[in-house]
N, CA, C and O atoms as a CHARMM CRD file, in Angstrom:
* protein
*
  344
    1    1 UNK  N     25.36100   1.94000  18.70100 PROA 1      0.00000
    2    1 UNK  CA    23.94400   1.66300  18.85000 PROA 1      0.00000
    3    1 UNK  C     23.42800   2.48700  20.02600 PROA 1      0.00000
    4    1 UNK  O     23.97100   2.50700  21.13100 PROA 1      0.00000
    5    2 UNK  N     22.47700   3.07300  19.73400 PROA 2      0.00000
    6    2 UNK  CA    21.93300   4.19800  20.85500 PROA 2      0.00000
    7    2 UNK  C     20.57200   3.65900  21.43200 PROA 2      0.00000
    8    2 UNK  O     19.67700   3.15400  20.75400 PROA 2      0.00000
    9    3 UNK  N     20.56200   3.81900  22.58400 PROA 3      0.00000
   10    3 UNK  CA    18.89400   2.76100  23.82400 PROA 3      0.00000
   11    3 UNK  C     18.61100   4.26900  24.36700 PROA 3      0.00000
   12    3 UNK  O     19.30900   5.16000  24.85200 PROA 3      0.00000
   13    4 UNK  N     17.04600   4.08400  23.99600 PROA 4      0.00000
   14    4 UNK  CA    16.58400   5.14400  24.74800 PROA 4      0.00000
   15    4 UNK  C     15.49100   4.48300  25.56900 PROA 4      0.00000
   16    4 UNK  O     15.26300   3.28200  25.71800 PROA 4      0.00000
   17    5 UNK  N     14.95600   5.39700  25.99800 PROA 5      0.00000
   18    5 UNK  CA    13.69000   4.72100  27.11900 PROA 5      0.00000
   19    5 UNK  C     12.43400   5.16900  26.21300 PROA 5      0.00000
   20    5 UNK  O     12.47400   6.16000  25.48400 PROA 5      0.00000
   21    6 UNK  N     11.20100   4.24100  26.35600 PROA 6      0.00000
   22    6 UNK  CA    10.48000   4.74600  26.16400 PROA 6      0.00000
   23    6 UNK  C      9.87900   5.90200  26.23600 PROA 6      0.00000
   24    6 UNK  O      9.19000   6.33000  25.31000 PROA 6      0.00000
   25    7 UNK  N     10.08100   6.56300  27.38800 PROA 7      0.00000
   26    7 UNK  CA     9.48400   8.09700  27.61000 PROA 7      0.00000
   27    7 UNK  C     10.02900   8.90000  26.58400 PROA 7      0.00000
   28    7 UNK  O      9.51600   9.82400  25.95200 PROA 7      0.00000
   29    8 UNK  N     11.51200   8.23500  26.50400 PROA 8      0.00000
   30    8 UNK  CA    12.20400   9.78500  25.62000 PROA 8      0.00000
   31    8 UNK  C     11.62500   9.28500  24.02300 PROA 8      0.00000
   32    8 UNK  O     11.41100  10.17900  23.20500 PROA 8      0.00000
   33    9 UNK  N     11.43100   8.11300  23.70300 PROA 9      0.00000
   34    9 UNK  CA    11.24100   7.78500  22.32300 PROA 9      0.00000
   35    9 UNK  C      9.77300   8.48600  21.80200 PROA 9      0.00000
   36    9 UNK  O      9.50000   9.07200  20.75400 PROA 9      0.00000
   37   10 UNK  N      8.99700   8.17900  22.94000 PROA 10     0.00000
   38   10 UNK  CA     7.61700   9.02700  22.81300 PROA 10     0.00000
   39   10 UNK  C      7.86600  10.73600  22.88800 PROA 10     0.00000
   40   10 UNK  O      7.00700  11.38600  22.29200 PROA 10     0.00000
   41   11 UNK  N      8.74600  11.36800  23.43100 PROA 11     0.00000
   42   11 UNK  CA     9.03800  12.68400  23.14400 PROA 11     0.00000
   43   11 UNK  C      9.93900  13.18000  21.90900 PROA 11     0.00000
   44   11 UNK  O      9.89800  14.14900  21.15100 PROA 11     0.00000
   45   12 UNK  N     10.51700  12.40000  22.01600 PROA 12     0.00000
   46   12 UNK  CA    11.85400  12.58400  20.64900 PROA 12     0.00000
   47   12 UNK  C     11.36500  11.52800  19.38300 PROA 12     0.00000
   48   12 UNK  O     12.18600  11.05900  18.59500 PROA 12     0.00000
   49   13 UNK  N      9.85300  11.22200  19.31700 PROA 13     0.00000
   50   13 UNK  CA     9.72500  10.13900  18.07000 PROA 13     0.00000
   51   13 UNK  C     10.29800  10.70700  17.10700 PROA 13     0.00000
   52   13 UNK  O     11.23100   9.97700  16.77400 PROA 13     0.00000
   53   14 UNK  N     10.23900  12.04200  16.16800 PROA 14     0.00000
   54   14 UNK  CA    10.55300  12.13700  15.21800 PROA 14     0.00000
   55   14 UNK  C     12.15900  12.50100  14.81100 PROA 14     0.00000
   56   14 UNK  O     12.62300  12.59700  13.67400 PROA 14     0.00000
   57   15 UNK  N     12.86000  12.67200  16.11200 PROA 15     0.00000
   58   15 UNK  CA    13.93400  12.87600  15.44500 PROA 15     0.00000
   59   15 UNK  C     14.91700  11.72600  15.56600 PROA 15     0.00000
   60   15 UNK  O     15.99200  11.87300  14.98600 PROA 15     0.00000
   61   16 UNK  N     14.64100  10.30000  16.41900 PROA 16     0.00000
   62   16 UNK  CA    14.72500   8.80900  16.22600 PROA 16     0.00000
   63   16 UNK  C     14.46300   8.53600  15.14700 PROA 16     0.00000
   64   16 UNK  O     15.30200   7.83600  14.58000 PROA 16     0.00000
   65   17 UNK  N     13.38200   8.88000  14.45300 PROA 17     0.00000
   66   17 UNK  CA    13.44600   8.53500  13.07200 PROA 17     0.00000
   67   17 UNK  C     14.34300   8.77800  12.18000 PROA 17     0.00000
   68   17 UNK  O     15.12800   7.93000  11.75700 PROA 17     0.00000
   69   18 UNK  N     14.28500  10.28800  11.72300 PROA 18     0.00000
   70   18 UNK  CA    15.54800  11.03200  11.30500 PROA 18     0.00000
   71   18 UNK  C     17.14300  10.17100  11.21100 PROA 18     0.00000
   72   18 UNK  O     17.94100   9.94200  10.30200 PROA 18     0.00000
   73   19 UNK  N     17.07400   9.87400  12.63200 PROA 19     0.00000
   74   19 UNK  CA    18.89400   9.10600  12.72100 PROA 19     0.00000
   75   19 UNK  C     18.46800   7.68000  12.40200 PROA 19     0.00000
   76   19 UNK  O     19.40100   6.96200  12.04100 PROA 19     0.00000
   77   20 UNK  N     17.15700   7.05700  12.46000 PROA 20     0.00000
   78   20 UNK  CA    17.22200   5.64700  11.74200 PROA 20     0.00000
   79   20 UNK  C     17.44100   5.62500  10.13100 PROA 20     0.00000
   80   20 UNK  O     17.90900   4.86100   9.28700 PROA 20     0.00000
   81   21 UNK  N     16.83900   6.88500  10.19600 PROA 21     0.00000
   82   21 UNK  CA    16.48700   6.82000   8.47600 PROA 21     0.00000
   83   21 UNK  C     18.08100   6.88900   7.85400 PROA 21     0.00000
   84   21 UNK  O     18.49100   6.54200   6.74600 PROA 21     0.00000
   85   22 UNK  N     18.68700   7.37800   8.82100 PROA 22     0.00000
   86   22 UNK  CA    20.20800   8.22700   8.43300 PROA 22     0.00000
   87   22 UNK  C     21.33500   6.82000   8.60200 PROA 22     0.00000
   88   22 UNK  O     22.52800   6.84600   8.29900 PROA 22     0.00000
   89   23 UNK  N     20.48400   5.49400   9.23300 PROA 23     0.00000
   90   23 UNK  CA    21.47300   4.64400   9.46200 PROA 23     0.00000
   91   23 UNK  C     21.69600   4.31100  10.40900 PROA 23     0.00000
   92   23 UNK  O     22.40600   3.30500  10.42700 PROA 23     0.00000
   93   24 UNK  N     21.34700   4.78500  11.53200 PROA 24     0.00000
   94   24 UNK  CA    21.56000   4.52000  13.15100 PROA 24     0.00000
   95   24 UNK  C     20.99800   3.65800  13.45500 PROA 24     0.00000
   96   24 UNK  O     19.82400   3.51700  13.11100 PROA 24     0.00000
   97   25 UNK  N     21.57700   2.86900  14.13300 PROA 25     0.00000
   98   25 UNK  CA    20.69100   1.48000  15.37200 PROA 25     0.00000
   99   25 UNK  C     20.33000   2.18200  16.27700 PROA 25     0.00000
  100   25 UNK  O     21.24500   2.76900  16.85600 PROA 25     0.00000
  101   26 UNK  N     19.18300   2.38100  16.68800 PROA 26     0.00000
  102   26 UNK  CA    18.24400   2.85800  17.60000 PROA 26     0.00000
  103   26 UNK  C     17.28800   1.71400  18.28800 PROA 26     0.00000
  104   26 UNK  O     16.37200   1.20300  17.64400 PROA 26     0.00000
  105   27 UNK  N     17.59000   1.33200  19.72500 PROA 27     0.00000
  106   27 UNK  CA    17.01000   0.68200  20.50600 PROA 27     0.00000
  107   27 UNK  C     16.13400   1.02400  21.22600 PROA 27     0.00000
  108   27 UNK  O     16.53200   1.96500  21.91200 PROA 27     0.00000
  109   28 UNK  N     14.95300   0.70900  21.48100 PROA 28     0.00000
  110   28 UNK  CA    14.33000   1.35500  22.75100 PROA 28     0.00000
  111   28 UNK  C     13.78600   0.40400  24.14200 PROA 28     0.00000
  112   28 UNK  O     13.17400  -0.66400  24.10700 PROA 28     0.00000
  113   29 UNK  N     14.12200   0.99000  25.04300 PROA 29     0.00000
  114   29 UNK  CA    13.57500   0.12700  26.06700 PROA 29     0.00000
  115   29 UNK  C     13.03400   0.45100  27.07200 PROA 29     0.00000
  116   29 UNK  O     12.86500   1.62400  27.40500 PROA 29     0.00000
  117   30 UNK  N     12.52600  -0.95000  27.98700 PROA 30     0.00000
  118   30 UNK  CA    11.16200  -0.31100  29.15200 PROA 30     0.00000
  119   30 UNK  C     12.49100  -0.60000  30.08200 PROA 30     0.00000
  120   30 UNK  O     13.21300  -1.57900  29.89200 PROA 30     0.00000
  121   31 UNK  N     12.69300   0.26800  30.99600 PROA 31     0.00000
  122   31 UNK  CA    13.90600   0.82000  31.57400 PROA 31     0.00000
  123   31 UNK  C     15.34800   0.50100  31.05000 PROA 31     0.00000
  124   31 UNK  O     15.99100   1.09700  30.18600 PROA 31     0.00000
  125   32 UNK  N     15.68500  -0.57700  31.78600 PROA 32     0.00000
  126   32 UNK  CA    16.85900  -1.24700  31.05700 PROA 32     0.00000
  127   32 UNK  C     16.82700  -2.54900  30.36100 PROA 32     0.00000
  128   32 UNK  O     17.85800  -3.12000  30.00500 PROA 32     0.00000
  129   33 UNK  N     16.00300  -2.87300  30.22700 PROA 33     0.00000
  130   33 UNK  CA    15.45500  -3.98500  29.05800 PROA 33     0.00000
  131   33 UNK  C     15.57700  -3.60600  27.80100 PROA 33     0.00000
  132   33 UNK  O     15.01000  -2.53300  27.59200 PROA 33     0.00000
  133   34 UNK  N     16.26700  -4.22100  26.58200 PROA 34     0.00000
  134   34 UNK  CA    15.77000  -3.74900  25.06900 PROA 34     0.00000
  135   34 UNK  C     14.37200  -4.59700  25.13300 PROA 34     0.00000
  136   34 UNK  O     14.03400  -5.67000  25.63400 PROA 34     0.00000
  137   35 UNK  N     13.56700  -3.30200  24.17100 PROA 35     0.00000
  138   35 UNK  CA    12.49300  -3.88600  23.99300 PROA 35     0.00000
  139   35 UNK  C     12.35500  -4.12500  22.62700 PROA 35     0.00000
  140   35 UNK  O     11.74800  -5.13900  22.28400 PROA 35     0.00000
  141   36 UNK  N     12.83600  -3.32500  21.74100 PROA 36     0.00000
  142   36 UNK  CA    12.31000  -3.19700  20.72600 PROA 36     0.00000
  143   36 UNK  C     13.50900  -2.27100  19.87000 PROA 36     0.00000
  144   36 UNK  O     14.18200  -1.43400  20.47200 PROA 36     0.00000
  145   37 UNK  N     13.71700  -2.59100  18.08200 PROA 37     0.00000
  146   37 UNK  CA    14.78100  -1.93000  17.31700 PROA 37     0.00000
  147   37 UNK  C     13.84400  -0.81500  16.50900 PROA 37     0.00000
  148   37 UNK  O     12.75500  -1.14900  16.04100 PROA 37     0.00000
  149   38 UNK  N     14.31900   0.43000  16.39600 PROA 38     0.00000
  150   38 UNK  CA    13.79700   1.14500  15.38600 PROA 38     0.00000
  151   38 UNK  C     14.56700   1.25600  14.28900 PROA 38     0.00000
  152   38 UNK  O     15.58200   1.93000  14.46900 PROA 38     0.00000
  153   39 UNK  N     14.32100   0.53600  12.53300 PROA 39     0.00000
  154   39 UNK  CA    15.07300   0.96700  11.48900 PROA 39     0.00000
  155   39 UNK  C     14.01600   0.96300  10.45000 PROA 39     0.00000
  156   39 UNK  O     12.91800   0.40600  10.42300 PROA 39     0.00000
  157   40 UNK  N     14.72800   1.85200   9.46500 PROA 40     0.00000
  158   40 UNK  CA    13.27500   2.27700   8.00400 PROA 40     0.00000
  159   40 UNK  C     13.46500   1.26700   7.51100 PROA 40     0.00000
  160   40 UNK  O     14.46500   0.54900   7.53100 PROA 40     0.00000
  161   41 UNK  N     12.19500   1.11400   6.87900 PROA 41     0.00000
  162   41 UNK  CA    11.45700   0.10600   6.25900 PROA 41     0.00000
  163   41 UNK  C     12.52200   0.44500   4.91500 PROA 41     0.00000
  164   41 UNK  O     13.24600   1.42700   4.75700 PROA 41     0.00000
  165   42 UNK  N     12.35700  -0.54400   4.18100 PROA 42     0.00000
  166   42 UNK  CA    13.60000  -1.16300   3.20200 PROA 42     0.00000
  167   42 UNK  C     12.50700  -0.97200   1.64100 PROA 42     0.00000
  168   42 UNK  O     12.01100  -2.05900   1.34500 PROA 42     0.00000
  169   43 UNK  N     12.21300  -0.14700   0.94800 PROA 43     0.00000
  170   43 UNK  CA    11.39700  -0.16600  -0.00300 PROA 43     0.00000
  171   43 UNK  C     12.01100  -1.38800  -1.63700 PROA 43     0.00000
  172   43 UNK  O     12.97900  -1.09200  -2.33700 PROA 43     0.00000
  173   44 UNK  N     11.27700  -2.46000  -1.82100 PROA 44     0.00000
  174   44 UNK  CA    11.65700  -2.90200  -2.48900 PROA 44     0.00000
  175   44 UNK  C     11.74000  -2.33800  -4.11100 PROA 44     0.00000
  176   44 UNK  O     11.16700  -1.28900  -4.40300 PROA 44     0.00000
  177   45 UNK  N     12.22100  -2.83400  -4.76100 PROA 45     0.00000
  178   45 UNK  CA    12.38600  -1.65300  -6.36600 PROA 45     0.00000
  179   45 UNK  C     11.99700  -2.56800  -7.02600 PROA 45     0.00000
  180   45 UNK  O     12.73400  -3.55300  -7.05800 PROA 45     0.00000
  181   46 UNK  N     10.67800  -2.61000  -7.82100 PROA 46     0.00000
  182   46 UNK  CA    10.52200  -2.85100  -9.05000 PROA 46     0.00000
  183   46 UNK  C     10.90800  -3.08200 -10.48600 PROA 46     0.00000
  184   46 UNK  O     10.96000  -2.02100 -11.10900 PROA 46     0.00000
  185   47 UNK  N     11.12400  -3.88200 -11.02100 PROA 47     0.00000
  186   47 UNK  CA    11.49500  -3.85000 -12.58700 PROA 47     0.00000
  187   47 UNK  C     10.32800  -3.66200 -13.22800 PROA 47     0.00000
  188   47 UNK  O      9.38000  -4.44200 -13.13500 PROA 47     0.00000
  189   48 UNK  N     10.33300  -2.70800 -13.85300 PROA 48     0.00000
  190   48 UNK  CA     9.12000  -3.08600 -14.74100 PROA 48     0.00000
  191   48 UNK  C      9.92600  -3.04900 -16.72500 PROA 48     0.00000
  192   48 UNK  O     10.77000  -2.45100 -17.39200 PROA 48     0.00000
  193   49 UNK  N      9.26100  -3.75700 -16.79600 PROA 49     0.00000
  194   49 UNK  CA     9.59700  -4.46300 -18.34700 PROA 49     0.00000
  195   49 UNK  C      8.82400  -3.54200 -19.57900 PROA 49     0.00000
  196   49 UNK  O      7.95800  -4.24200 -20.10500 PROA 49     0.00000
  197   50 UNK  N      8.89000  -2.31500 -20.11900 PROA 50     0.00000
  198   50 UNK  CA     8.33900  -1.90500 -21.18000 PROA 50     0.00000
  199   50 UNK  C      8.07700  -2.75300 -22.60200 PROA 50     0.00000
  200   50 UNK  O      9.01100  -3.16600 -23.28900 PROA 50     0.00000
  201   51 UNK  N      6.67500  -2.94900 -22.93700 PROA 51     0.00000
  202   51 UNK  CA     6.45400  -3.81900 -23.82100 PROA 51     0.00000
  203   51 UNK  C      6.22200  -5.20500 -23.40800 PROA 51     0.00000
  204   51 UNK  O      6.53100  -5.99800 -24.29700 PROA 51     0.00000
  205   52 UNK  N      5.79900  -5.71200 -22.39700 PROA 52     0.00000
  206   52 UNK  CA     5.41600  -7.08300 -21.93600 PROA 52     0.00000
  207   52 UNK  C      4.28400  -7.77300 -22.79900 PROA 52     0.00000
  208   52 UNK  O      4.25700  -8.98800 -22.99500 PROA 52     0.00000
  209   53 UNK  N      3.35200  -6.87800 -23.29700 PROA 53     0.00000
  210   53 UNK  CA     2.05700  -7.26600 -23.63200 PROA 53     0.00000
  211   53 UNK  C      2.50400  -6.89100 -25.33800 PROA 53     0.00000
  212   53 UNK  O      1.45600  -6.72900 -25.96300 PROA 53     0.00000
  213   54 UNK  N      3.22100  -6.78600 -25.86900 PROA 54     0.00000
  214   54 UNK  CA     3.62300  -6.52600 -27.36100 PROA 54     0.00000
  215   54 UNK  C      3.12200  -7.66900 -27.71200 PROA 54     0.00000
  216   54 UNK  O      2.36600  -7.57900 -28.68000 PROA 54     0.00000
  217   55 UNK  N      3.26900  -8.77300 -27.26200 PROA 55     0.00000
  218   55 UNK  CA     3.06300  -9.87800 -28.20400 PROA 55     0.00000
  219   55 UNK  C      1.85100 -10.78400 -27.76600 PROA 55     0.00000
  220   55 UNK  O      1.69600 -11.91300 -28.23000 PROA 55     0.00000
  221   56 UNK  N      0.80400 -10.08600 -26.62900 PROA 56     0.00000
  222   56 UNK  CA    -0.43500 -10.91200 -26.56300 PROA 56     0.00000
  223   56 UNK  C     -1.39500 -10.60600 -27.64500 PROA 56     0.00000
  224   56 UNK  O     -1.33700  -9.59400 -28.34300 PROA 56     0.00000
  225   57 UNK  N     -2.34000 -11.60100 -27.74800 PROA 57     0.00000
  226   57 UNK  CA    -3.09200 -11.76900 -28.60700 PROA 57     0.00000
  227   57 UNK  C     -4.31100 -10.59100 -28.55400 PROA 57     0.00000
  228   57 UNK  O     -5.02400 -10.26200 -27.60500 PROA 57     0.00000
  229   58 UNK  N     -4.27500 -10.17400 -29.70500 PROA 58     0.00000
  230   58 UNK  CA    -5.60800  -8.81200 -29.86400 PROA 58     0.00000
  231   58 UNK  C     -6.67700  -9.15500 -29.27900 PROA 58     0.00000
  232   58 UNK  O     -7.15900 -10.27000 -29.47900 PROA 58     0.00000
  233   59 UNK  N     -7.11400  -8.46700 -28.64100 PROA 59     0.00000
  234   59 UNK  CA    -8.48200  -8.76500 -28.70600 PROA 59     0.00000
  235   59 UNK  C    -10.03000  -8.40900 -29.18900 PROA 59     0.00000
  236   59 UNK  O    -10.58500  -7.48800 -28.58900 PROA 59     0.00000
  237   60 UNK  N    -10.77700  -9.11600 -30.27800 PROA 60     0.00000
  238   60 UNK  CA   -11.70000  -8.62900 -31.36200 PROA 60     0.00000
  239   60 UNK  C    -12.54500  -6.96400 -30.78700 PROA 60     0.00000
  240   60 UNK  O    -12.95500  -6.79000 -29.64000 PROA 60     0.00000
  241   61 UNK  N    -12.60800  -6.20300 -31.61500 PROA 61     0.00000
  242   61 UNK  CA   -13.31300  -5.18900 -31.38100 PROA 61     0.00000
  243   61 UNK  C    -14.89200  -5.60400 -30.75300 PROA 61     0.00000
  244   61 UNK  O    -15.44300  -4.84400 -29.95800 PROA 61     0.00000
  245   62 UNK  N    -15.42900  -6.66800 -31.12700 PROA 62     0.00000
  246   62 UNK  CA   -16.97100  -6.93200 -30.22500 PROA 62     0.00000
  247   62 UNK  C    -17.27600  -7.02900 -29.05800 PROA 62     0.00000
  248   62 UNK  O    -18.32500  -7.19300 -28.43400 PROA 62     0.00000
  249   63 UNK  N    -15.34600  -6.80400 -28.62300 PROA 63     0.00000
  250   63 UNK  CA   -15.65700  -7.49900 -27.02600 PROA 63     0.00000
  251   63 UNK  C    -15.78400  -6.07900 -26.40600 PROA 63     0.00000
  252   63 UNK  O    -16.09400  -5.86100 -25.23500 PROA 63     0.00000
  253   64 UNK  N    -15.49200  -5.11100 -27.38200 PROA 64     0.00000
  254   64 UNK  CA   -15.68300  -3.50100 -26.46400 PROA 64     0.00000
  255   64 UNK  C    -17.10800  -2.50000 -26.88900 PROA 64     0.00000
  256   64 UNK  O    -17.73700  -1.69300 -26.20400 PROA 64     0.00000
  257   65 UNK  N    -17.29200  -2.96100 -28.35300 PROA 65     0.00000
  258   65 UNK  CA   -18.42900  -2.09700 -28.81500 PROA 65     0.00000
  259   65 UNK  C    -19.54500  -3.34400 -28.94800 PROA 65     0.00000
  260   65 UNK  O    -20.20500  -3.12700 -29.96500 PROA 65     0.00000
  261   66 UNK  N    -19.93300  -4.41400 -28.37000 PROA 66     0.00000
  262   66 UNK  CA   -21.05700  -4.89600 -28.44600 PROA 66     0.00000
  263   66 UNK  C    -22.37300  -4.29200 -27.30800 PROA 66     0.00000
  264   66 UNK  O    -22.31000  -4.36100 -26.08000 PROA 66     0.00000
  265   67 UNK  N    -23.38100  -3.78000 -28.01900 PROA 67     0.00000
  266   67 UNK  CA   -24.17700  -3.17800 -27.10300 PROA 67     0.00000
  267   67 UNK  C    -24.25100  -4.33300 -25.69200 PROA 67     0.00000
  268   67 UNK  O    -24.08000  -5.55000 -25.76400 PROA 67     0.00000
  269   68 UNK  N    -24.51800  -3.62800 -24.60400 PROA 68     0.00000
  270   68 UNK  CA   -24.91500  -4.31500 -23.61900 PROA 68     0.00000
  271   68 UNK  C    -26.07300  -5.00800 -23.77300 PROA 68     0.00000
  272   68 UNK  O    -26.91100  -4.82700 -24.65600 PROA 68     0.00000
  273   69 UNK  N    -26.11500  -6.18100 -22.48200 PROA 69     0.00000
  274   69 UNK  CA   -27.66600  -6.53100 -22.65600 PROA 69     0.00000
  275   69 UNK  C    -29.15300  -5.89600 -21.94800 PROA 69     0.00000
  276   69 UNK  O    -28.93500  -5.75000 -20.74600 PROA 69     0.00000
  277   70 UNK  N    -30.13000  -5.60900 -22.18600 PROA 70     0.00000
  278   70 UNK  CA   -31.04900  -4.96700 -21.78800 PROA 70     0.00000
  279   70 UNK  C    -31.23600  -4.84600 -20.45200 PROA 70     0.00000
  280   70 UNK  O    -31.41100  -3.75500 -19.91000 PROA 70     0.00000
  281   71 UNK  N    -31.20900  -6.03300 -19.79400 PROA 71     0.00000
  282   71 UNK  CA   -31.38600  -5.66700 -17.95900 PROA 71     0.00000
  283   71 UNK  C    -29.80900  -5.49800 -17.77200 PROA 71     0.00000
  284   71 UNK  O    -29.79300  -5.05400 -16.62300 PROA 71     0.00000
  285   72 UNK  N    -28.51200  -5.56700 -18.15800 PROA 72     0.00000
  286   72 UNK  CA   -27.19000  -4.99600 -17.55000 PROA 72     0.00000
  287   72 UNK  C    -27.63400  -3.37500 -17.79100 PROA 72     0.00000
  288   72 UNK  O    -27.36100  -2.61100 -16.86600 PROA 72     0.00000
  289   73 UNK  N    -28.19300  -2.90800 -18.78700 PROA 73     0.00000
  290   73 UNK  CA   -27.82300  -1.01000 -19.70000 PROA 73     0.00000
  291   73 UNK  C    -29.35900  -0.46000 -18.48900 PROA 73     0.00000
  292   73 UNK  O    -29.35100   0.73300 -18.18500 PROA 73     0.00000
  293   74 UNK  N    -30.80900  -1.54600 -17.76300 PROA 74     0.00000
  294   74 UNK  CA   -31.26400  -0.62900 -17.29900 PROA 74     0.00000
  295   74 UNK  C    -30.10300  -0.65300 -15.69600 PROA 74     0.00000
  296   74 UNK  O    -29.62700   0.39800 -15.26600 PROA 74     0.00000
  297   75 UNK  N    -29.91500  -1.60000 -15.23300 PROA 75     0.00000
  298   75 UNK  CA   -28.85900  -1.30700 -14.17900 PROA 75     0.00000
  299   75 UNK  C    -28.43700  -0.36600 -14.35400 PROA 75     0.00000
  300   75 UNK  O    -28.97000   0.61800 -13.84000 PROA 75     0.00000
  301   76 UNK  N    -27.45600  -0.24900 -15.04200 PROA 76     0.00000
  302   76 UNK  CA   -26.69700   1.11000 -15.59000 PROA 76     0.00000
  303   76 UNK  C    -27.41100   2.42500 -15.58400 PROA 76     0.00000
  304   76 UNK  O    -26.84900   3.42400 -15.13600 PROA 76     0.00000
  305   77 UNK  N    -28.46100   2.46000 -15.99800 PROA 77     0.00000
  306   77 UNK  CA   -29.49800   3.51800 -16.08700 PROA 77     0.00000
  307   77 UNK  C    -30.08200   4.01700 -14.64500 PROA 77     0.00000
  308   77 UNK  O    -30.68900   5.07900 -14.50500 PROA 77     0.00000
  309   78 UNK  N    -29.82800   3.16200 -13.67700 PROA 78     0.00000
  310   78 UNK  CA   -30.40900   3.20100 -12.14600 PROA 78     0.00000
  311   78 UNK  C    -32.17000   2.61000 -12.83200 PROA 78     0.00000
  312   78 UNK  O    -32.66900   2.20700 -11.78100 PROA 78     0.00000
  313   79 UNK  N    -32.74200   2.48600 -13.41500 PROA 79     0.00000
  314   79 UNK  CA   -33.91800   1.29100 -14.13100 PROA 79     0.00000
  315   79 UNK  C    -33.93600   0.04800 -13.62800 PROA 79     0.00000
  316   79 UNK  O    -34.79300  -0.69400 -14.10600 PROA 79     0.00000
  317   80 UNK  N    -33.21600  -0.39800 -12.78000 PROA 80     0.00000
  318   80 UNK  CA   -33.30700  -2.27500 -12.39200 PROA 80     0.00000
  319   80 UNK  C    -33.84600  -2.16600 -10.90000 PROA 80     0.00000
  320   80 UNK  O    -33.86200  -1.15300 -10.20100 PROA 80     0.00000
  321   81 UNK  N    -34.28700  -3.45600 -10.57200 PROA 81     0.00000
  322   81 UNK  CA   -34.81800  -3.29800  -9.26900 PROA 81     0.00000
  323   81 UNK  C    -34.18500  -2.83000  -8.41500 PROA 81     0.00000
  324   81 UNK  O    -33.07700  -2.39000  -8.72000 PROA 81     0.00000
  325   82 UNK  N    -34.57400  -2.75600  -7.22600 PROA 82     0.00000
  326   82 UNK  CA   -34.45400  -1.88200  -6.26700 PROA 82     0.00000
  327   82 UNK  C    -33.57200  -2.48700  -5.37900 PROA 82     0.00000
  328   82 UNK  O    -34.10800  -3.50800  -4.94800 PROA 82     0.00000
  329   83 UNK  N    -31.95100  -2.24900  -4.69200 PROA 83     0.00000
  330   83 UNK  CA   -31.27500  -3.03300  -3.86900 PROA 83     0.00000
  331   83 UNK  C    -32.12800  -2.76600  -2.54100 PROA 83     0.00000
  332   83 UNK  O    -32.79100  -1.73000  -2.51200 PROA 83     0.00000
  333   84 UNK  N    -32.16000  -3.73000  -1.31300 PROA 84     0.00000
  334   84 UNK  CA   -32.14000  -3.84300  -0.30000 PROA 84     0.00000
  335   84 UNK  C    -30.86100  -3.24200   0.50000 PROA 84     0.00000
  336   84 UNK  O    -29.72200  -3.48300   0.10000 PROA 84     0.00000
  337   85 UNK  N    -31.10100  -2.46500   1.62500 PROA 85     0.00000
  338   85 UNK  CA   -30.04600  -1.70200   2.24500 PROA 85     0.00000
  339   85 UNK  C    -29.83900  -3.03700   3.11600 PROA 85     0.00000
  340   85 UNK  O    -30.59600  -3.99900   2.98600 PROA 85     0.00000
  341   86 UNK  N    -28.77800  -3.02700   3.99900 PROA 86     0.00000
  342   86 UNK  CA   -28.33300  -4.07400   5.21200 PROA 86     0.00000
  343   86 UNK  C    -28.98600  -3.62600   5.86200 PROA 86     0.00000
  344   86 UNK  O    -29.08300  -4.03500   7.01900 PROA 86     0.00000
């Protein structure tokens, strides 16, 4: 396990990283105090499941091609009243 001082961790940040990333216990401290551990963040892994949604229920074509309603399509149009700024 390797203790550096703050000064050197602020000059040498990136290559502390480097040897954490590589596995090293890297300590740093305000003189001879540990203050603090530097190690990489641990990325968790995902499962993802191909085909999850195979078996939800369709949903009717009206719910995508029903025209909008008249004051939502002038919104849309920039046509609806006027917002107030903050």
């Amino acid at each position: 396990m390797a203790t550096v001082t703050i000064h050197d961790a602020k000059t040498n940040l990136s290559r502390l990283i480097a040897r954490a990333e590589a596995g090293e216990d890297i300590v740093i401290a305000r003189g001879k105090q540990p203050v603090v551990r530097l190690e990489p963040v641990v990325r968790k892994r995902i499962d993802r499941t191909p085909g999850w949604l195979k078996n939800a229920p369709p949903l009717p074509d009206a719910f995508f091609f029903d025209p909008l309603p008249d004051d939502e399509l002038a919104l849309w149009n920039g046509e609806g009243p006027e917002l107030s700024e903050p």
